[in-house]
N, C-alpha and C positions, 0 to 999 in steps of 0.2 A: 572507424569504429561505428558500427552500428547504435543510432540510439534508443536508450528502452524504449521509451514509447512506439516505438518500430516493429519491434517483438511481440511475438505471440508467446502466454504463458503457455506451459507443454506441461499436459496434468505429472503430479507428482500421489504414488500411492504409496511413497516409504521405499526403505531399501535404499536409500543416501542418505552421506552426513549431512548434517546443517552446516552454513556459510561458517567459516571460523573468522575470529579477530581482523584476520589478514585481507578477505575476503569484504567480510562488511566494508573495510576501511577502504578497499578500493571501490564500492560500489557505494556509498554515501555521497562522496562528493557529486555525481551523476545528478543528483536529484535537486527541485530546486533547496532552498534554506529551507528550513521549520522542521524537516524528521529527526528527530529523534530516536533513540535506541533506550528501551525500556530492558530492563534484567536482561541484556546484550542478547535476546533473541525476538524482540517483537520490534517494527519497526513502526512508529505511531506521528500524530501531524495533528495539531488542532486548527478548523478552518472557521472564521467568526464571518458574520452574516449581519445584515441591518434590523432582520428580521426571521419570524416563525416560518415564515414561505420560504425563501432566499434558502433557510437550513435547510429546509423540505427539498427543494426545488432540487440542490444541489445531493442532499443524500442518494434522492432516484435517478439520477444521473450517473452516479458512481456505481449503482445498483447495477445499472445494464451494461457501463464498462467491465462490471464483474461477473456477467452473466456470461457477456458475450468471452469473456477470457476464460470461464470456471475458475476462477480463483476469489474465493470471496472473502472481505475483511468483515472484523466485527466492527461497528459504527455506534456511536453513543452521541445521540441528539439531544439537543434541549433548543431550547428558546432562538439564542443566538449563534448555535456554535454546533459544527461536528467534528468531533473525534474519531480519528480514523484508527484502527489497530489493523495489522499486518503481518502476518508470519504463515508459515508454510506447518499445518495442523501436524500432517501423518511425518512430518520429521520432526516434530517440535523444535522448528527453530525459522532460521531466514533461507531463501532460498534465490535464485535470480529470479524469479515469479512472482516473489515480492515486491523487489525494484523496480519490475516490470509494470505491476499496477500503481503503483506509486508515481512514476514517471506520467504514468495515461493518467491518474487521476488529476496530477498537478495541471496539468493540460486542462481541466473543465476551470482553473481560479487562476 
């Protein structure tokens, strides 16, 4: 089995379902500990830091892992800590492009 971080996200413009129950559940375990499933369609991780850089540092980091994929999460920084959110917009829900940066992202911590 190929692993996510291996994978390239393949843009998604709508026109598929979202991952169902069954689907998450096989693709959660993949990932390291800490995600979480928010309203069972957004796939979310808080990452804490010593420091306001360390957050920084690490936020633009995942910025160009998301550039280079086009798949971009929303990110909520503060002081010590980012919050990563993840879901696939134009289907509103989760997609394997999700996992996919999830995987790449856990790779930078």
């Amino acid at each position: 089995m190929i692993k996510l971080s291996e994978k390239k996200c393949i843009p998604c413009e709508g026109g598929i379902p979202p991952f169902t129950k069954l689907e998450i559940k096989r693709y959660l375990p993949r990932l390291k500990k800490g995600w979480m499933l928010k309203d069972e369609k957004i796939l979310t991780k808080e990452f804490n830091f010593k420091n306001f850089v360390g957050s920084m540092g690490f936020a633009d980091q995942v910025a160009l892992l998301a550039q280079a994929d086009d798949h971009h999460p929303d990110m909520h920084i503060s002081y010590k800590k980012v919050v990563i959110e993840l879901w696939t917009h134009a289907i509103g829900g989760l997609s394997e492009n999700d996992f996919i940066l999830a995987a790449k992202i856990d790779q930078l911590k």
